[in-house]
N, C-alpha and C positions, 0 to 999 in steps of 0.2 A: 531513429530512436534517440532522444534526450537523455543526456546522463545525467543526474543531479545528487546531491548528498539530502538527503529526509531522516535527521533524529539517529545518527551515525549509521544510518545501513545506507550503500549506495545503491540506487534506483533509479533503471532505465524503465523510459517511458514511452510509449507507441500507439498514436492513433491507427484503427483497422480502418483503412478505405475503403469507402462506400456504406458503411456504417455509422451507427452512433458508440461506441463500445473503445476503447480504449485497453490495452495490456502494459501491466506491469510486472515488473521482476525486480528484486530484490538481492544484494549481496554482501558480504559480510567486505567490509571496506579495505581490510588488512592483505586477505589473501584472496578475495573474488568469488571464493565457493558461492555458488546458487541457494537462498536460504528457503525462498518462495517465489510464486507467482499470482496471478491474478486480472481475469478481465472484465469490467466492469460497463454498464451502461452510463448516460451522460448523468442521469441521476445521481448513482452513486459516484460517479467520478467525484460531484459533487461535494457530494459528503466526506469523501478522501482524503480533497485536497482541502476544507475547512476544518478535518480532523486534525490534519497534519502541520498545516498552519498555527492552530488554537494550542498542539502540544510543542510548538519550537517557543511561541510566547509565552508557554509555562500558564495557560488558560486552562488547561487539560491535564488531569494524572495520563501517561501511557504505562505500559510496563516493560521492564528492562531487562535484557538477557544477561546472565553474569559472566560475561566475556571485559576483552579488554575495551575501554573506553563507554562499556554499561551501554551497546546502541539499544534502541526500542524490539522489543519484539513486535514488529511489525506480522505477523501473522495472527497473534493473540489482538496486537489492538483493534485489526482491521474485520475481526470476527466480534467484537465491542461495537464497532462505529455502525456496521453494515447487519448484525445480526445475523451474520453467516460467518460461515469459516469459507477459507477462500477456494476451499479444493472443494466446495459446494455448488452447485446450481443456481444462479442469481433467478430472483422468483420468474414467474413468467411477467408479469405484467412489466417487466425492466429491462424484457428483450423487445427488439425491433421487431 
């Protein structure tokens, strides 16, 4: 699993073997609490990581939790990018 920092929340990242589908998680960078998860097909990975990109280059509004250092609510934007919320069903047509 990848750890990286994404728009101040830190986010481990996980290809599922034998699959196309990828899992993320999300935590608050200060003290580690679990904020969300999320597993997605290559499609939306897609769009994830173009989201995610486009709002570090300031190409994109996200919206910001009012904690210290303002990171992204990454739950709220990722229900924006993908048209779900993440504790949803990715449609069928997105699974393998």
């Amino acid at each position: 699993m990848s750890d990286m920092s994404w728009l101040g929340n830190r986010v481990e990242v996980q290809e599922i073997d034998g699959t196309d589908l990828t899992y993320l998680q999300w935590r608050r960078p200060w003290h580690g609490s679990l904020r969300g998860y999320l597993v997605v097909g290559s499609e939306e990975w897609v769009l994830v990581e173009d989201a995610v990109e486009d709002a570090a280059a300031g190409r994109r509004e996200h919206p910001r939790l009012d904690a210290a250092g303002q990171p992204t609510d990454l739950e709220a934007y990722f229900t924006e990018v993908l048209g779900r919320r993440p504790s949803d069903p990715a449609p069928l047509d997105a699974t393998p």
